[in-house]
N, C-alpha and C positions, 0 to 999 in steps of 0.2 A: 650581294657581296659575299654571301658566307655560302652562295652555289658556287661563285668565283672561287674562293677557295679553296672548296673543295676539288673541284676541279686543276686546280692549282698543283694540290697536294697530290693527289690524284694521279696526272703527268711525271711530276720528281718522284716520284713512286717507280712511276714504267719507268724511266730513265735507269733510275740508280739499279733496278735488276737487269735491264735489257746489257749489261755490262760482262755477265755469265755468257749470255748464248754470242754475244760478241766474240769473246775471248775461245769460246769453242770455234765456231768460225773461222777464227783467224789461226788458230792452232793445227784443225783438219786442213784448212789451207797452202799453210807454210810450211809446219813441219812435215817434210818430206820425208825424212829417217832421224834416227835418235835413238840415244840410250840411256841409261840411266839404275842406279840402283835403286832397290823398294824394300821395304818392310810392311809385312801384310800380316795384320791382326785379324783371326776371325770365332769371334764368339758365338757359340750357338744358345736359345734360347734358355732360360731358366726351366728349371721343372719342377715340380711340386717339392716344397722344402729343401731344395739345393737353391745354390748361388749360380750364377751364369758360368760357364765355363771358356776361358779364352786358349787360343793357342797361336805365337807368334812363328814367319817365316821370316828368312832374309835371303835376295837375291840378286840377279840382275836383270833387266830388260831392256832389248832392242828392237828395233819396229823401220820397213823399208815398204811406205805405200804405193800400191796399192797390195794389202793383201799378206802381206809376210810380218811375221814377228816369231819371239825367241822370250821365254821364260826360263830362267835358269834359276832352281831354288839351289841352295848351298846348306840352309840351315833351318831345320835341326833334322832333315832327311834332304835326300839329294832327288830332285826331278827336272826332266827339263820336257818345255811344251814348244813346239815348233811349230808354225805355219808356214809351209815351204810355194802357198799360191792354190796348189792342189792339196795336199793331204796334211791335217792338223796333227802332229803327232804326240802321244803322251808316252815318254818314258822315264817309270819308276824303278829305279834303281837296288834300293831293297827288294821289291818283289821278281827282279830281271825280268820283269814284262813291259811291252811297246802295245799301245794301242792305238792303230789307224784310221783316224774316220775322212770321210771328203766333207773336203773343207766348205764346198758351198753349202752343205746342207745342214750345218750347224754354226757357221759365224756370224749369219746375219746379224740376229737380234740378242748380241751377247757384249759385255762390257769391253774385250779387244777389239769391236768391229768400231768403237767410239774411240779409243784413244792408237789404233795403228791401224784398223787395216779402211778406213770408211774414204774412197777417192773424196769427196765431197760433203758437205752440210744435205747435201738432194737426198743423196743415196742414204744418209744415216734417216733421216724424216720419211722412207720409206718402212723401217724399221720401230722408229722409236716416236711418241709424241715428246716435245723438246720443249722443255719451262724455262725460263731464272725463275730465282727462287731467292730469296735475302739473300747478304753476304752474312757470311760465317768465322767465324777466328780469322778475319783478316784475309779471306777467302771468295771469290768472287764464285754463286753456285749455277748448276744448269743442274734437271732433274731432266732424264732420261726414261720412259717409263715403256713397253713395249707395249708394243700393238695387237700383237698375237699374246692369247695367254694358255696359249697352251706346254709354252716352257715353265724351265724350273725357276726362271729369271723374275722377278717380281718390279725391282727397279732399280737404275743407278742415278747416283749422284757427284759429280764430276766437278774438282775445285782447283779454280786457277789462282795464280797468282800474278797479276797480270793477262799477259796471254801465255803464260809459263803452266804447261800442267803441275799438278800438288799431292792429290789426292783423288783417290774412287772409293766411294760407298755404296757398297754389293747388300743387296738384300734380297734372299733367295726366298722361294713360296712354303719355304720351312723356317721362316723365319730367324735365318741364319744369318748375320752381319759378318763382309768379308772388308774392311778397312784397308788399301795398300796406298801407302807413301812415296812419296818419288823424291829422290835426292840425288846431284850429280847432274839433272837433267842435261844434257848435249844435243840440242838438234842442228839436223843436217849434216850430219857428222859422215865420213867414211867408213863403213862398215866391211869387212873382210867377207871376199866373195862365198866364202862358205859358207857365212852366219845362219842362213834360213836352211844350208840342206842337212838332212838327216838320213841316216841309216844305221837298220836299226843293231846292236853289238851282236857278236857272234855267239851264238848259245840261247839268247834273248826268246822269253815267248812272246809271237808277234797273235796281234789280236784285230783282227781287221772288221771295221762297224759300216 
């Protein structure tokens, strides 16, 4: 009787997490494009006799799979990160420099390749080994954790609410936490033909990687 229930327990155990990698599933699945605004807190570690140090962004972001997404921070510096299919771009604003890298060779195994650019659950499990993990503040979790460790990537943590994305928890191999929230979410939405292209402003130093 008390193997019975453990086993019991056991099962409603895998059920109530298998709920995370469901909800991921069905999200790489359906949502096709989308946007939404975020707020992305990232604190870097403590250090001897200091208190941890946070710094908040707010912005928007839109995503059209396979492969293309758009980061637009607004606040408290202005950057915007494009993935136009080929080439990732990062342009800083205060600094008037653009930096170009190809896009294959850096999005595999990084937190946009899980919530905009991954065709499929296949294609992301090439990259990433895929958990549930409890649910959390009303949160349903998936842990993400990469396969290759020779990035600066350490692991993500990806929270639905429902099948609605919520939340990403970034933790870099510097022990860095990068928190970004999603509010407004709209999938499937129509995105204006220009959203992914970029070029880069006149004057701009262009930095190609």
């Amino acid at each position: 009787m008390k193997r019975l229930a453990a086993t019991l327990l056991a099962t409603l155990a895998l059920a109530a997490h298998a709920d995370g990698l469901e909800a991921l599933e069905s999200f790489v699945k359906t949502a096709r494009s989308g946007r939404a605004d975020f707020t992305q807190i990232v604190t870097a570690p403590a250090r001897a006799g200091e208190a941890a140090r946070s710094k908040t962004s707010t912005g928007t972001f839109e995503f059209a799979r396979p492969n293309r997404f758009r980061f637009d921070y607004r606040k408290p510096f202005v950057q915007t990160i494009v993935a136009d299919g080929q080439t990732l771009w990062l342009h800083d604003v205060d600094l008037n420099q653009v930096t170009a890298r190809k896009q294959a060779q850096v999005l595999g195994a990084t937190p946009a390749a899980i919530v905009a650019a991954a065709p499929d659950l296949a294609s992301l499990q090439r990259d990433f080994t895929l958990q549930a993990v409890p649910d959390r503040d009303g949160l349903q979790w998936v842990q993400a954790t990469p396969k290759s460790r020779d990035g600066q990537l350490n692991g993500v943590k990806v929270g639905f609410r429902g099948n609605e994305l919520a939340v990403l928890e970034i933790l870099d191999s510097f022990g860095q936490l990068s928190v970004m929230k999603f509010d407004r979410l709209q999938v499937n939405t129509s995105l204006a033909a220009d959203t992914f292209q970029f070029r880069p402003p006149p004057g701009a130093d262009v930095v190609r990687q």
